[in-house]
DOZA-962566 format. One record per residue: x, y, z of N, C-alpha, C in turn; residue number from 1. Coordinates in steps of 0.2 Angstrom, whole numbers, plus 5000, padded with zeros to 4 digits. Layout:
N
<pt><n_east>X</n_east><n_north>Y</n_north><n_up>Z</n_up><ca_east>X</ca_east><ca_north>Y</ca_north><ca_up>Z</ca_up><c_east>X</c_east><c_north>Y</c_north><c_up>Z</c_up><pos>NUM</pos></pt>
...
//
This chain:
102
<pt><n_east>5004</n_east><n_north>4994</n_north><n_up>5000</n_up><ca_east>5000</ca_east><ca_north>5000</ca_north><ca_up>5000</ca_up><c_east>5004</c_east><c_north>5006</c_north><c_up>5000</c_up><pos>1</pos></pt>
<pt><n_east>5011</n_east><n_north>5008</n_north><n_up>5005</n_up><ca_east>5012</ca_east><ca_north>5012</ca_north><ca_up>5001</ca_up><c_east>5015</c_east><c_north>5014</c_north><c_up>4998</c_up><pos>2</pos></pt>
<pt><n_east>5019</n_east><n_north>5006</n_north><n_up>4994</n_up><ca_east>5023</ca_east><ca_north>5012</ca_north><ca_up>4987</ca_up><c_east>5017</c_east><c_north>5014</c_north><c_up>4981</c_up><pos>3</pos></pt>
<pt><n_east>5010</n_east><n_north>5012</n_north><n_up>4983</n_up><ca_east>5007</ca_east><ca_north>5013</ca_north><ca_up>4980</ca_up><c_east>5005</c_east><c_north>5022</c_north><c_up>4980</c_up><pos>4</pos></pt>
<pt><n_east>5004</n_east><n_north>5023</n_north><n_up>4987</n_up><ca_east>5003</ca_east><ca_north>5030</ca_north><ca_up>4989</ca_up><c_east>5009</c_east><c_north>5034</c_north><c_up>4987</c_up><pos>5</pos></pt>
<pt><n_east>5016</n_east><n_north>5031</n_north><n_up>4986</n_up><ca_east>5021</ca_east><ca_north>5037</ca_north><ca_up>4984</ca_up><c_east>5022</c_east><c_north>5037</c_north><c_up>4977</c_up><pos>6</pos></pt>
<pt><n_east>5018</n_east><n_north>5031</n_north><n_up>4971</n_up><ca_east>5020</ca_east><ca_north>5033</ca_north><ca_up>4966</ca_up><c_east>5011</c_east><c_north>5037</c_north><c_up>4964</c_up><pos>7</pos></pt>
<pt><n_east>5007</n_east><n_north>5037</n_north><n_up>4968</n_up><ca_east>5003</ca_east><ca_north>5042</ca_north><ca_up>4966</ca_up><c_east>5003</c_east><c_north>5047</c_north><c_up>4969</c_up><pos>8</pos></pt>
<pt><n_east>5010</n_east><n_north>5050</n_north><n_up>4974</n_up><ca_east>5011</ca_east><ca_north>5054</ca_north><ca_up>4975</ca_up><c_east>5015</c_east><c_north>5056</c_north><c_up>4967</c_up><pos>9</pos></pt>
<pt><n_east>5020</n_east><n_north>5054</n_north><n_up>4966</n_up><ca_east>5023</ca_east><ca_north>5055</ca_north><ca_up>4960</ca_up><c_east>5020</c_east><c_north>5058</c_north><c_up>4956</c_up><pos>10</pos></pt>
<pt><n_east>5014</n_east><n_north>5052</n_north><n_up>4952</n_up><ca_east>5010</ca_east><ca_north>5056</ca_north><ca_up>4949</ca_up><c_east>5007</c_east><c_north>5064</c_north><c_up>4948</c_up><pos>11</pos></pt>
<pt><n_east>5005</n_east><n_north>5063</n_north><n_up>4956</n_up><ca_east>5001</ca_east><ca_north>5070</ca_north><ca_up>4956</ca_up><c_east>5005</c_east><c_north>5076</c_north><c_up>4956</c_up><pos>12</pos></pt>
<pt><n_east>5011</n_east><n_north>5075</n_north><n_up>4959</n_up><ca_east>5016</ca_east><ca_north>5078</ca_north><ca_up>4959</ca_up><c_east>5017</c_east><c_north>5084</c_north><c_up>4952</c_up><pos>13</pos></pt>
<pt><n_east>5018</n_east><n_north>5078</n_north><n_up>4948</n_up><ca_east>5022</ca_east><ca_north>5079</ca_north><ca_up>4940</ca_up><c_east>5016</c_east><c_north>5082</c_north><c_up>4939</c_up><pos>14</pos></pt>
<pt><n_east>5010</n_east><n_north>5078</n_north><n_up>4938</n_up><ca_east>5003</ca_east><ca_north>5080</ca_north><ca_up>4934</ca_up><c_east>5003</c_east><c_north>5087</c_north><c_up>4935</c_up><pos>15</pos></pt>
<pt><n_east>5003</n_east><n_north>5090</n_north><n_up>4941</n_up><ca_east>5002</ca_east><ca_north>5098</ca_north><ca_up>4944</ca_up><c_east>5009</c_east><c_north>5100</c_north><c_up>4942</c_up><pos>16</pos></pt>
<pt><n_east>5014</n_east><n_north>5099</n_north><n_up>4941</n_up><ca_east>5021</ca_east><ca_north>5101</ca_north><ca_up>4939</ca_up><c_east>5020</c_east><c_north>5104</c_north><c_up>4929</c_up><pos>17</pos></pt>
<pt><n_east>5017</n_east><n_north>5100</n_north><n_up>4927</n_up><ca_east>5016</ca_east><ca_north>5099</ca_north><ca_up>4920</ca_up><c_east>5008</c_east><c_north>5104</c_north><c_up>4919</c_up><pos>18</pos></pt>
<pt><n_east>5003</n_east><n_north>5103</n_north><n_up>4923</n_up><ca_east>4999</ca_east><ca_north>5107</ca_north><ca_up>4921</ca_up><c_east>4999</c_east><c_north>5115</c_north><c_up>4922</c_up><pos>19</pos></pt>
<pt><n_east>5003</n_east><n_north>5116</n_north><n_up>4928</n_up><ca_east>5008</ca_east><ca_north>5123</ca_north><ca_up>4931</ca_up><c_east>5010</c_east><c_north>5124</c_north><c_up>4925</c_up><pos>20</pos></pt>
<pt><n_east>5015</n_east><n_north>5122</n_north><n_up>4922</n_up><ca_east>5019</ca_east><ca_north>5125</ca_north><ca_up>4916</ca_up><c_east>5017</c_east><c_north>5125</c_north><c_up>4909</c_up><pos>21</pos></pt>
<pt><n_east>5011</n_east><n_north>5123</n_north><n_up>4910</n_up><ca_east>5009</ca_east><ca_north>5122</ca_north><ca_up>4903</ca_up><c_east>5003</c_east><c_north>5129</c_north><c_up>4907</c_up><pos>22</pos></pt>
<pt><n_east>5001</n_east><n_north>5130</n_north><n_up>4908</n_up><ca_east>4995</ca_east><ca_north>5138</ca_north><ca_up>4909</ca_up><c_east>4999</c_east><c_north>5143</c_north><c_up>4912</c_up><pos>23</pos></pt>
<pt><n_east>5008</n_east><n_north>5144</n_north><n_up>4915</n_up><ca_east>5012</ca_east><ca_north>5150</ca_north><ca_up>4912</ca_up><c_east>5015</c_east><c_north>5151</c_north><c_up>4905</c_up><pos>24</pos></pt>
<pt><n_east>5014</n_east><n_north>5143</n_north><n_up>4901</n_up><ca_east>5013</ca_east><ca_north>5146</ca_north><ca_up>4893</ca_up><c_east>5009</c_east><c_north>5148</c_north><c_up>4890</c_up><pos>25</pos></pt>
<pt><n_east>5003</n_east><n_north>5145</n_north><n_up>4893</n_up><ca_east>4997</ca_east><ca_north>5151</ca_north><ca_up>4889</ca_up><c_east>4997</c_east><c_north>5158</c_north><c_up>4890</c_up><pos>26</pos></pt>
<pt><n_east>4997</n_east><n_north>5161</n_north><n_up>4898</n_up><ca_east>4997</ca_east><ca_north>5168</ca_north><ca_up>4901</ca_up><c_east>5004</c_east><c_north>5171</c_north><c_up>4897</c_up><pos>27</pos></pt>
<pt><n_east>5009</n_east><n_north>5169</n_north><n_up>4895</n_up><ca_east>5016</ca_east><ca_north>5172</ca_north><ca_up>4892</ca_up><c_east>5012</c_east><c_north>5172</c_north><c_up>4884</c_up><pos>28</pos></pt>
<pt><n_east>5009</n_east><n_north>5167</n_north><n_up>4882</n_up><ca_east>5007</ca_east><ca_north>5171</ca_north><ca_up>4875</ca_up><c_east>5001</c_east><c_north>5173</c_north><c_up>4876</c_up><pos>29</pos></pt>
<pt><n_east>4998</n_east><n_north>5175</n_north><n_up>4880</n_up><ca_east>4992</ca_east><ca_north>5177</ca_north><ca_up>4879</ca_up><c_east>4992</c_east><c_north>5186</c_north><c_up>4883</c_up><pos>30</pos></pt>
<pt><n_east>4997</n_east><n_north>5188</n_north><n_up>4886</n_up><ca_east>5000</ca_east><ca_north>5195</ca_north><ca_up>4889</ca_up><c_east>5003</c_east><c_north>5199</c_north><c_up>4883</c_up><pos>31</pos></pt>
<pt><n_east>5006</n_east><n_north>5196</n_north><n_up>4877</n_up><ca_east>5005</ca_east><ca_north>5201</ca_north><ca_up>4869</ca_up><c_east>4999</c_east><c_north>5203</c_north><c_up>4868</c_up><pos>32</pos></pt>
<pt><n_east>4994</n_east><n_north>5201</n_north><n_up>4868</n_up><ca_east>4987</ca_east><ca_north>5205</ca_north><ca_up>4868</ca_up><c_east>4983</c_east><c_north>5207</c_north><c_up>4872</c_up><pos>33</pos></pt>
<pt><n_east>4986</n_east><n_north>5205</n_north><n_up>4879</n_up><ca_east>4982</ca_east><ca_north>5210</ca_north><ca_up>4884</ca_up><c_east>4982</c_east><c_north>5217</c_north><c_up>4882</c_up><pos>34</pos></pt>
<pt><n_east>4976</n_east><n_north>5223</n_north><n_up>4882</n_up><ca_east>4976</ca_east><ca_north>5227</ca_north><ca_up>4880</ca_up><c_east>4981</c_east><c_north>5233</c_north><c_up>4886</c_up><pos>35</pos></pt>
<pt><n_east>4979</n_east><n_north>5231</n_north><n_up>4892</n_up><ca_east>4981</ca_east><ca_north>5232</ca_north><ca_up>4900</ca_up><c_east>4978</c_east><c_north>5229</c_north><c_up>4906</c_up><pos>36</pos></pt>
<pt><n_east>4981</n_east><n_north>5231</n_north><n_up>4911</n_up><ca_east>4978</ca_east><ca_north>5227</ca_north><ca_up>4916</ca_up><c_east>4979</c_east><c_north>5233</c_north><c_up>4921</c_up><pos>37</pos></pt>
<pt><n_east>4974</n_east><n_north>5233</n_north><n_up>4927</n_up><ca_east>4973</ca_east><ca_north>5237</ca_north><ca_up>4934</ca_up><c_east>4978</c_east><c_north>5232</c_north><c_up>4936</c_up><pos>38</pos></pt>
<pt><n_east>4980</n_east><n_north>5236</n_north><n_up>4942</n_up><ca_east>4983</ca_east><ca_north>5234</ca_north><ca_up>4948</ca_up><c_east>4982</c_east><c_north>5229</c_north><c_up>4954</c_up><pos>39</pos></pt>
<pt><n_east>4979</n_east><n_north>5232</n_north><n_up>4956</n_up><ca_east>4975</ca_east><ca_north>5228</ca_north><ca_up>4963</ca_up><c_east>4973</c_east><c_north>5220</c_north><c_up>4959</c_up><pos>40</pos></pt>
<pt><n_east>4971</n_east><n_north>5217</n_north><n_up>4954</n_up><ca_east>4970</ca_east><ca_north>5209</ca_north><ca_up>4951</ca_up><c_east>4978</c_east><c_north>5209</c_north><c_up>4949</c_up><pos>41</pos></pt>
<pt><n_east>4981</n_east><n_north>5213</n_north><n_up>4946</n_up><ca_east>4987</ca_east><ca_north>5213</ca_north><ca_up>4943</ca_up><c_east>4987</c_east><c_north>5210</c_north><c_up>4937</c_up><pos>42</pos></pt>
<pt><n_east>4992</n_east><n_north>5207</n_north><n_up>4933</n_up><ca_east>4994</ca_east><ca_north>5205</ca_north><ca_up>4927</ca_up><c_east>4989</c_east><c_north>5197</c_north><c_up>4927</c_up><pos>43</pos></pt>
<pt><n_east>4993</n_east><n_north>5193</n_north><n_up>4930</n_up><ca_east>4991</ca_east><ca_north>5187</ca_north><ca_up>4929</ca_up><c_east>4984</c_east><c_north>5185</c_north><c_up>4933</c_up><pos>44</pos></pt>
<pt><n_east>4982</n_east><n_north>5188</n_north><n_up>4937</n_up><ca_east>4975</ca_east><ca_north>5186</ca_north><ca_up>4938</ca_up><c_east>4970</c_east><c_north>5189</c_north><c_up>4933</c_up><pos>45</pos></pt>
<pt><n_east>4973</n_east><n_north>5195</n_north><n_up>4927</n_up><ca_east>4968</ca_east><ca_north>5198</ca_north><ca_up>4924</ca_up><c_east>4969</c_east><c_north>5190</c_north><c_up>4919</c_up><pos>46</pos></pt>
<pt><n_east>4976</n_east><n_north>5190</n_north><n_up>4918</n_up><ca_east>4975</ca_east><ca_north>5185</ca_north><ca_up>4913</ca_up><c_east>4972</c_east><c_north>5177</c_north><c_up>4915</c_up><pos>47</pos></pt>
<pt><n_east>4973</n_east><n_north>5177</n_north><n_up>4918</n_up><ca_east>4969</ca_east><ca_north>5170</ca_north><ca_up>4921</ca_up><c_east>4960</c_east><c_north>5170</c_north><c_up>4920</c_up><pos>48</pos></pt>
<pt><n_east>4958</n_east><n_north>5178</n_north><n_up>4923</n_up><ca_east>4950</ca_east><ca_north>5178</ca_north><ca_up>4921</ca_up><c_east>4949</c_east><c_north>5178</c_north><c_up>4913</c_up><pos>49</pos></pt>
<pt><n_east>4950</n_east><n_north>5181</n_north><n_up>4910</n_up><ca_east>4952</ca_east><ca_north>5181</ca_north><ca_up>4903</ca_up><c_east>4950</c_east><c_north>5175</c_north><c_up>4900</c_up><pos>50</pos></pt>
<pt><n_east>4956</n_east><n_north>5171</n_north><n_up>4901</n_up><ca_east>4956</ca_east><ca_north>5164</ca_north><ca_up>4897</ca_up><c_east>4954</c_east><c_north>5158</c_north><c_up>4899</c_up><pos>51</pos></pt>
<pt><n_east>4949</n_east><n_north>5160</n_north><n_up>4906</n_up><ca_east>4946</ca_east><ca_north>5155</ca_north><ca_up>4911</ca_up><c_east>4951</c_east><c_north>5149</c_north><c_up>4914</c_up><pos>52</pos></pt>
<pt><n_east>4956</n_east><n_north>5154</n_north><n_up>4914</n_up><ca_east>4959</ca_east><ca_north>5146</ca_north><ca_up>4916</ca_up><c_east>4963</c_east><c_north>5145</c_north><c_up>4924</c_up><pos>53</pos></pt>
<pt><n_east>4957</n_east><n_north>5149</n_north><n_up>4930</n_up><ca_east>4961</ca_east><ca_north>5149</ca_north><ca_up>4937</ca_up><c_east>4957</c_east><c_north>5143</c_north><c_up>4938</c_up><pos>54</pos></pt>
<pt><n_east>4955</n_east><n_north>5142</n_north><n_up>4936</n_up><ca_east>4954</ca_east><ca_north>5132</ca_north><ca_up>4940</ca_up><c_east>4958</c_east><c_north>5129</c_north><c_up>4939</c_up><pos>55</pos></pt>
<pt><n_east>4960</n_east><n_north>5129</n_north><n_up>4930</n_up><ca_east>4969</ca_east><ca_north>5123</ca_north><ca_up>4931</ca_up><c_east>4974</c_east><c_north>5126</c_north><c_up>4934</c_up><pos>56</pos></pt>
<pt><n_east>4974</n_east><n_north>5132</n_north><n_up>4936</n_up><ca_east>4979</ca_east><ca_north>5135</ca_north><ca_up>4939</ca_up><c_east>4979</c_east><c_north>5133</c_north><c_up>4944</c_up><pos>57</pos></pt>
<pt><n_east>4973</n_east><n_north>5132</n_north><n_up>4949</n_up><ca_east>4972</ca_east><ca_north>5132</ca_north><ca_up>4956</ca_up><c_east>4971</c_east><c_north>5125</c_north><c_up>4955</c_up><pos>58</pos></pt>
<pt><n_east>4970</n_east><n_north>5123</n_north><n_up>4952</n_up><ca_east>4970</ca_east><ca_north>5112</ca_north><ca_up>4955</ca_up><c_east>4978</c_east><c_north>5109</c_north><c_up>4955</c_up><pos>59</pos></pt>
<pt><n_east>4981</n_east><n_north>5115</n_north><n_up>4949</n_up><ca_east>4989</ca_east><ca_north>5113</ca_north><ca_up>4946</ca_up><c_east>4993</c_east><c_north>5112</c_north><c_up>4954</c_up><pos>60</pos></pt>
<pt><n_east>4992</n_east><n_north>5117</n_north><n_up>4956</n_up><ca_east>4995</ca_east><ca_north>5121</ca_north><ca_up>4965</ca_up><c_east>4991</c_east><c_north>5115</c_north><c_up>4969</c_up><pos>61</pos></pt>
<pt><n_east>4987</n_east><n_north>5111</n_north><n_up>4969</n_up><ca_east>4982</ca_east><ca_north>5107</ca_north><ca_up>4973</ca_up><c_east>4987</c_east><c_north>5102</c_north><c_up>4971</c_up><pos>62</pos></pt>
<pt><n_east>4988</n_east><n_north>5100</n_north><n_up>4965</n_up><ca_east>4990</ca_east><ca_north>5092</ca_north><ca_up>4965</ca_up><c_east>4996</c_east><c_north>5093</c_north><c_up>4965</c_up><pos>63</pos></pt>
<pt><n_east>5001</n_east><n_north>5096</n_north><n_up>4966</n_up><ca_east>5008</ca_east><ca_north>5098</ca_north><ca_up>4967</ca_up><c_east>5008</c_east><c_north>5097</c_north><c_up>4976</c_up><pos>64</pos></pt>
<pt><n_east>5002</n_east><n_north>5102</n_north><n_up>4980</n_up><ca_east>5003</ca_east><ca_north>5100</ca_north><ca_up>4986</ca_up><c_east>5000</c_east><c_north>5094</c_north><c_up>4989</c_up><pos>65</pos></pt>
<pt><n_east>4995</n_east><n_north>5092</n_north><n_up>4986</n_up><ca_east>4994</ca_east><ca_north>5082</ca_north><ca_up>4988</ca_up><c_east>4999</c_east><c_north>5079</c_north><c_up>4986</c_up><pos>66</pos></pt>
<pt><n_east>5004</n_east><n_north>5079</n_north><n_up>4979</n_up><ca_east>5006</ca_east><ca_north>5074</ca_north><ca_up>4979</ca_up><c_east>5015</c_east><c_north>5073</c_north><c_up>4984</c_up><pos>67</pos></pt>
<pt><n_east>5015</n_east><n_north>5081</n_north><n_up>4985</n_up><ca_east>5020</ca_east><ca_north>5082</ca_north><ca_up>4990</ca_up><c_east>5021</c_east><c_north>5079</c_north><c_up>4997</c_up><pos>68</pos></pt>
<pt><n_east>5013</n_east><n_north>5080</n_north><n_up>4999</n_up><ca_east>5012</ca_east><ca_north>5077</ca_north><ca_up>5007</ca_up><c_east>5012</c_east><c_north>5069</c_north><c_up>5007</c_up><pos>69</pos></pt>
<pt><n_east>5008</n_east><n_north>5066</n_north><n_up>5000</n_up><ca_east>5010</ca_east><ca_north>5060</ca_north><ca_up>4998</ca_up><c_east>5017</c_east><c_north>5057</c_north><c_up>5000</c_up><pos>70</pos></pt>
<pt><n_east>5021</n_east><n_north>5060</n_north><n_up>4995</n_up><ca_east>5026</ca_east><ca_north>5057</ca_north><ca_up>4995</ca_up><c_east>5031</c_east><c_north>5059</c_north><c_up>5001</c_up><pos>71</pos></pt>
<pt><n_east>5031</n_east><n_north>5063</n_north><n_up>5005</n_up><ca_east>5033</ca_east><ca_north>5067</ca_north><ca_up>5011</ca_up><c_east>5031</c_east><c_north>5060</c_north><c_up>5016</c_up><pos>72</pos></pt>
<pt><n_east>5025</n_east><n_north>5060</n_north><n_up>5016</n_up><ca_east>5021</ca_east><ca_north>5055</ca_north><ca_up>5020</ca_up><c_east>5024</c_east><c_north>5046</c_north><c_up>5022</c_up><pos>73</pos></pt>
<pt><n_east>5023</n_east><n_north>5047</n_north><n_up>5015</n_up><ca_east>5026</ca_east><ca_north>5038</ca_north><ca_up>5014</ca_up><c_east>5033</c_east><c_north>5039</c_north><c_up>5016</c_up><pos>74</pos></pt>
<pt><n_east>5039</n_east><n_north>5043</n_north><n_up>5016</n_up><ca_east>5045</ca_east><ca_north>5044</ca_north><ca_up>5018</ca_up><c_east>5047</c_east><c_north>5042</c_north><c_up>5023</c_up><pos>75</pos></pt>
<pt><n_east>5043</n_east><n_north>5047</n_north><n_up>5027</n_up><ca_east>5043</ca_east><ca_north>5049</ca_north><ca_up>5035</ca_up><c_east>5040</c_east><c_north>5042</c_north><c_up>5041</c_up><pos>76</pos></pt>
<pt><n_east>5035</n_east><n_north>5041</n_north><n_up>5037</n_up><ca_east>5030</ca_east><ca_north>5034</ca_north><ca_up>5041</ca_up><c_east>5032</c_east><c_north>5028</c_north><c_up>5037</c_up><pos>77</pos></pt>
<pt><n_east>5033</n_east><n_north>5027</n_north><n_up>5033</n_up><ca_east>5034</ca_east><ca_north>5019</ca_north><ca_up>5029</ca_up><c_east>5042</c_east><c_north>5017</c_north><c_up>5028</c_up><pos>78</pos></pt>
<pt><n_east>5047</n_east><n_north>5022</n_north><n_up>5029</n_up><ca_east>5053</ca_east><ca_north>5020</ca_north><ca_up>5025</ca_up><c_east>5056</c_east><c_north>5016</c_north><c_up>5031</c_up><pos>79</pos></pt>
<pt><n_east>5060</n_east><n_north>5011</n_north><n_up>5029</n_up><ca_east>5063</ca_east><ca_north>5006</ca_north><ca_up>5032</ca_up><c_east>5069</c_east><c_north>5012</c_north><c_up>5039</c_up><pos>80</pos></pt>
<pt><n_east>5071</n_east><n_north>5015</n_north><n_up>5034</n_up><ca_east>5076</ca_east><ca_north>5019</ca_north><ca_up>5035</ca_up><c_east>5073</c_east><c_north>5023</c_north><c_up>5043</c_up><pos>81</pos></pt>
<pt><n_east>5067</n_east><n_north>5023</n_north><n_up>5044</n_up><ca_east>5065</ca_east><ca_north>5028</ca_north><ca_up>5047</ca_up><c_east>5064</c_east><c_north>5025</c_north><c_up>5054</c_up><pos>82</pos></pt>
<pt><n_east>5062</n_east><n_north>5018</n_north><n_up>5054</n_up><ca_east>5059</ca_east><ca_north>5015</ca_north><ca_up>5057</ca_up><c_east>5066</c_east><c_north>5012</c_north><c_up>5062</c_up><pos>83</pos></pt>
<pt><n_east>5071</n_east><n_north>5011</n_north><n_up>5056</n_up><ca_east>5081</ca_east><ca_north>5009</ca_north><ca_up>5059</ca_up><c_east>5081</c_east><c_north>5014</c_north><c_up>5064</c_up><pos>84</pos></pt>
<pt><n_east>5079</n_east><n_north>5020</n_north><n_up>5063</n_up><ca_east>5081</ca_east><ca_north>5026</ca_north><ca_up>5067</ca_up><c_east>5078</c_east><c_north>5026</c_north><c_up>5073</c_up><pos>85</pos></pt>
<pt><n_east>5073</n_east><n_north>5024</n_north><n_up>5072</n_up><ca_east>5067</ca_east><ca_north>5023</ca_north><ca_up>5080</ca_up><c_east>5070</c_east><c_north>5018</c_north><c_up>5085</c_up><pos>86</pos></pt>
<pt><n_east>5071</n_east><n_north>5012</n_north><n_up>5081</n_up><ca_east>5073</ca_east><ca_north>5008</ca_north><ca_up>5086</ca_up><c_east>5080</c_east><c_north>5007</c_north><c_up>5088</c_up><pos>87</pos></pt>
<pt><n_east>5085</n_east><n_north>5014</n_north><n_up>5082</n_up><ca_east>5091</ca_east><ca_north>5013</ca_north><ca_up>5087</ca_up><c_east>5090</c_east><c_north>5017</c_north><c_up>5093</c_up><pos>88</pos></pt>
<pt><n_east>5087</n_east><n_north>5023</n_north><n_up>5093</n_up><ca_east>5085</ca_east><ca_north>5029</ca_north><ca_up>5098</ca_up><c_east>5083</c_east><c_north>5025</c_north><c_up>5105</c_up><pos>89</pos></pt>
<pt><n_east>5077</n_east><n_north>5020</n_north><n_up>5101</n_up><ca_east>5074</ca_east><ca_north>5017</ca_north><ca_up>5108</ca_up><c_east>5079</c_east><c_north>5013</c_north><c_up>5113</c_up><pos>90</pos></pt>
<pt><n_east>5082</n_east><n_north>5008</n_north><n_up>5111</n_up><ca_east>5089</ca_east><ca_north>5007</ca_north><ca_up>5111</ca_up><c_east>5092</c_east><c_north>5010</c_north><c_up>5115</c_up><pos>91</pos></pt>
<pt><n_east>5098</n_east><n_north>5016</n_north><n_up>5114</n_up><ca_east>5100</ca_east><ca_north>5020</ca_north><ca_up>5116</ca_up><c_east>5098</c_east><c_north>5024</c_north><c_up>5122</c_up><pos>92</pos></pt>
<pt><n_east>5092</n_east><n_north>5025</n_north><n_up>5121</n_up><ca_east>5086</ca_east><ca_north>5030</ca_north><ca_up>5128</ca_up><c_east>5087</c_east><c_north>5023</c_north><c_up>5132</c_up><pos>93</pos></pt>
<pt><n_east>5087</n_east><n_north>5016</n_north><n_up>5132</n_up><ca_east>5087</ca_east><ca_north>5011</ca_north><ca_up>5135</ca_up><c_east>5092</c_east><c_north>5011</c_north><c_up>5140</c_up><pos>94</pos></pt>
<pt><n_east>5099</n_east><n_north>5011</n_north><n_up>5138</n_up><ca_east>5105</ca_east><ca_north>5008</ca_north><ca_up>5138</ca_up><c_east>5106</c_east><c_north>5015</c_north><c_up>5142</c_up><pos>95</pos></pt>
<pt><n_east>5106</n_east><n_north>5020</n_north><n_up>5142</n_up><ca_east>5105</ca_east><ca_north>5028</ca_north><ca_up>5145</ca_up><c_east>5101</c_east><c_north>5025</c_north><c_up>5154</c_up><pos>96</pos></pt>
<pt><n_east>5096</n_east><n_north>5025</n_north><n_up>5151</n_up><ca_east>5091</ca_east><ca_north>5024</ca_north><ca_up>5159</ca_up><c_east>5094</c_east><c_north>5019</c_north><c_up>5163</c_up><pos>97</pos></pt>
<pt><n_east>5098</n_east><n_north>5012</n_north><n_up>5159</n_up><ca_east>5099</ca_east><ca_north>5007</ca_north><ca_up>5162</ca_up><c_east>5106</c_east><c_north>5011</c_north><c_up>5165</c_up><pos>98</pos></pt>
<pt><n_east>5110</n_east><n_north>5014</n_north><n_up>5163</n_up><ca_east>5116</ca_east><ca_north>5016</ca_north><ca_up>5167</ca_up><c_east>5114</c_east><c_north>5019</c_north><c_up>5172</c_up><pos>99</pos></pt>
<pt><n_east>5111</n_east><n_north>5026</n_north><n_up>5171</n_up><ca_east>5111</ca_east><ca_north>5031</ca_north><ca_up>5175</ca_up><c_east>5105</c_east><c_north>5029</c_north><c_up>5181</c_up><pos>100</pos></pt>
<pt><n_east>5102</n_east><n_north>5023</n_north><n_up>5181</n_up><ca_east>5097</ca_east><ca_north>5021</ca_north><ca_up>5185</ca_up><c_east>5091</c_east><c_north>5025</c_north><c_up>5186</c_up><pos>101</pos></pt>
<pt><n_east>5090</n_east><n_north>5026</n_north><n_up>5181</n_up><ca_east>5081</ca_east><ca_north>5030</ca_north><ca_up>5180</ca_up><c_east>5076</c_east><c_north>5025</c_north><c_up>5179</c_up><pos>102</pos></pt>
//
């Protein structure tokens, strides 16, 4: 289960990585024919209403940050390596209390 949840962290990752970079190539060709923009929305959110495209903007940032916490997650909680660390700590705190008589 889960190198499952870290290659679908992967996925969503990229997915949001790729979808980000593909709608600042839209807004970079699509800022040659902005006529202007106010200030207070500024440049890219003018252009974003424009060309309807703050929902793949905002889901691109959503699935960049799920597949982060994903694979962040799976790291931290499932990796063998983590788990080596806990038990030499516990260990350690062991062999500590057995000395010093706590």
């Amino acid at each position: 289960m889960s190198k499952k949840m870290r290659y679908l962290g992967y996925v969503l990752f990229m997915s949001g990585t790729i979808l980000f970079g593909i709608m600042h190539l839209a807004i970079a060709l699509y800022v040659p024919s902005l006529g202007g923009w106010s200030d207070p929305p500024g440049l890219i959110s003018t252009v974003l209403s424009d060309t309807a495209g703050r929902v793949p903007y905002i889901l691109s940032i959503i699935f960049m940050i799920i597949g982060i916490i994903f694979i962040v997650g799976d790291l931290l909680f499932n990796s063998s390596w983590w788990q080596k660390q806990n038990v030499e700590i516990k260990e350690k705190n062991q062999d500590f209390t057995d000395k010093n008589g706590m």
